[in-house]
C-alpha positions in Angstrom: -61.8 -42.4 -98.5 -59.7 -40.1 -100.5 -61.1 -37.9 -103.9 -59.6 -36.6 -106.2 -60.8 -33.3 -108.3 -63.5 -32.8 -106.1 -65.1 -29.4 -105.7 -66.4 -29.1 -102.3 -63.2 -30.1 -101.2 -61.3 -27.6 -103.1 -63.4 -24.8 -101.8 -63.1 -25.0 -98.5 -59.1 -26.3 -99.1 -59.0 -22.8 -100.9 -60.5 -20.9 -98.5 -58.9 -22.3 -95.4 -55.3 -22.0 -96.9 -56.3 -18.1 -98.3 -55.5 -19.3 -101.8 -57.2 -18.1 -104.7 -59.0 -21.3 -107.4 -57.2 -20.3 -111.0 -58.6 -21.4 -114.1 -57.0 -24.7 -113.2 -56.5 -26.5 -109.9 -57.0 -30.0 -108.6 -57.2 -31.5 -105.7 -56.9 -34.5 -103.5 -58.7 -34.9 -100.4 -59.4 -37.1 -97.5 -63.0 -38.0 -96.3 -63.6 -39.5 -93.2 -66.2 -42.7 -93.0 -69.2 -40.2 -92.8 -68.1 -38.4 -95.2 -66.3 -35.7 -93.5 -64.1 -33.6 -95.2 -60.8 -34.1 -93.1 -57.8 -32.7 -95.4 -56.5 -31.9 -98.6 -54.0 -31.1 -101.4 -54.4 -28.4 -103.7 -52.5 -28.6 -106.8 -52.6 -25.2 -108.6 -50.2 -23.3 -111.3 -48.9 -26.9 -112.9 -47.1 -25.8 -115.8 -45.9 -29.5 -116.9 -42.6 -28.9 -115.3 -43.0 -27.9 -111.8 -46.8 -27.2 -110.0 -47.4 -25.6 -106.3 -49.2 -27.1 -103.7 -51.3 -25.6 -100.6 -52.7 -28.0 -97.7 -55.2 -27.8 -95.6 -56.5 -30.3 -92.3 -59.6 -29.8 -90.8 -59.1 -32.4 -88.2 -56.2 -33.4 -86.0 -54.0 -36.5 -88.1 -55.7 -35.7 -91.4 -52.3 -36.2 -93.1 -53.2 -39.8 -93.4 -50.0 -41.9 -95.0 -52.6 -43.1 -97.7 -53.5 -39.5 -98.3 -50.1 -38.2 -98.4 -49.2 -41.5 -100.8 -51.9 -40.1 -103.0 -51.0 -36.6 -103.5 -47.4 -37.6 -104.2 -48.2 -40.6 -106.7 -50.4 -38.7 -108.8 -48.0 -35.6 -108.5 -44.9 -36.9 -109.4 -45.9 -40.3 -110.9 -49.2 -39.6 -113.0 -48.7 -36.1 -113.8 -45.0 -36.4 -114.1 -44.2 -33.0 -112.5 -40.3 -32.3 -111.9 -40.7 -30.1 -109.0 -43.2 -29.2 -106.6 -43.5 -26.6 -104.5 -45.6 -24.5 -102.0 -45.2 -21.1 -100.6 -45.6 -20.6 -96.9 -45.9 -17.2 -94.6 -42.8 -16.8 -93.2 -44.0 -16.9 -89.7 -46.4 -20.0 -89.7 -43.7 -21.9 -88.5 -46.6 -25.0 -87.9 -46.7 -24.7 -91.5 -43.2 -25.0 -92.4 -42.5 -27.7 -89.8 -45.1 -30.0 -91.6 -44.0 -29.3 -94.9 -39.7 -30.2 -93.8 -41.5 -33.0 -92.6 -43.1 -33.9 -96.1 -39.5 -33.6 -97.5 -39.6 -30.6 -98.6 -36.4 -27.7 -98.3 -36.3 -24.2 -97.8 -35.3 -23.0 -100.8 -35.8 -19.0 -100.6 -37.4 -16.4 -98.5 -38.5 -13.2 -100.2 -38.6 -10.6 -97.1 -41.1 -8.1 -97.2 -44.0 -10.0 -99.4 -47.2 -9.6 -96.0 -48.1 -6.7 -94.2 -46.2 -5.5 -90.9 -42.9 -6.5 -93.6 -43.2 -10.8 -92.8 -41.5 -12.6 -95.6 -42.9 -15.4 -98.0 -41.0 -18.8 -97.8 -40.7 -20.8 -101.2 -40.4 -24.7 -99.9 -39.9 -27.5 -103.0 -39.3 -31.0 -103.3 -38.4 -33.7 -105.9 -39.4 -36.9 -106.4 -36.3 -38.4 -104.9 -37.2 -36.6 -101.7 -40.5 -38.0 -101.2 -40.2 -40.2 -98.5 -43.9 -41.5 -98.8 -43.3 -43.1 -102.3 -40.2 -45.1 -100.8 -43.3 -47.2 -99.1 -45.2 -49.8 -100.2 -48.4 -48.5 -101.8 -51.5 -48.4 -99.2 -54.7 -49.5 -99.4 -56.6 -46.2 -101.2 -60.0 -46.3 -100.8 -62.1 -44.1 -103.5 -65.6 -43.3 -103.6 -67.9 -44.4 -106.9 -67.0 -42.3 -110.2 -69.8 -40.1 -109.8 -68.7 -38.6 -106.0 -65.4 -38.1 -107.9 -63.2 -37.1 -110.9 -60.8 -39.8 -110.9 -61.6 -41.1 -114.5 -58.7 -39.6 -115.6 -56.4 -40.9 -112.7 -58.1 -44.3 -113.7 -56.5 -43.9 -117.7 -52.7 -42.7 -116.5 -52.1 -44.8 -113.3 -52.7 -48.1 -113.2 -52.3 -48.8 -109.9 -55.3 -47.3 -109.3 -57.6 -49.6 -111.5 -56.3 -52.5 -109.6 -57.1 -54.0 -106.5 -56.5 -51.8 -104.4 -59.8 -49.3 -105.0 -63.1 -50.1 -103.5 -65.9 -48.6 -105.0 -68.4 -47.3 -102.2 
């Protein structure tokens, strides 16, 4: 089950991933069939142009290819962002693995940015990149509207308001 925009979710995304909730963030975020948090996206500093993105899993495979399908569709597709991009500790090498992965590039490194002198990666991608929306759109299974805030995904996208959502 995968929600979108929902607190819980984007607290403990937050707080796991050491970012700080703005004024605005968003989220997407992958439940498990007890309802589990398992994973999630947060989307922070989207400026209509470009946004950042921090991840967090809580379980081993929580990257889920419908998850990941998700995040990028209403990302690049719904929102229309140009450029997304994350910023990673220079040594979490885990971290920067996953997110090459993803399809994103290392695009800068700014030395001295943590304590003991580490640096701070800058990693982006483009639509045209994004391997997971060269594939056939999964199954996405959503809770009912009032576990979630996906109203507004409902209004842009519709691919989301046909058959593929099942309303639990």
């Amino acid at each position: 089950m995968i929600r979108i925009n929902d607190r819980h979710s984007m607290e403990l995304i937050a707080q796991y991933a050491k970012v700080n909730l703005g004024a605005r963030v968003e989220s997407v975020a992958g439940y498990d069939d007890k309802d589990q948090l398992i994973g999630g996206v947060l989307i922070l500093e989207d400026n209509g142009w470009s946004c950042e993105a921090h991840t967090a899993g809580f379980r081993p495979n929580w990257a889920t290819k419908e998850l990941l399908w998700t995040v990028f569709n209403y990302i690049f597709r719904v929102r229309k962002i140009k450029k997304l991009f994350g910023r990673v500790p220079e040594n979490n090498y885990r971290a920067r693995r996953f997110n090459r992965h993803l399809g994103f590039v290392e695009e800068h490194i700014i030395d001295d940015v943590y304590q003991g002198g580490e640096g701070l990666v800058v990693m982006s991608m483009y639509e045209d990149n994004c391997r997971y929306l060269k594939m056939k759109p999964p199954i996405v299974n959503f809770p009912s509207i009032e576990k979630t805030d996906i109203v507004k995904v409902y209004q842009y996208d519709q691919i989301y308001s046909q058959s593929n959502i099942s309303e639990k």
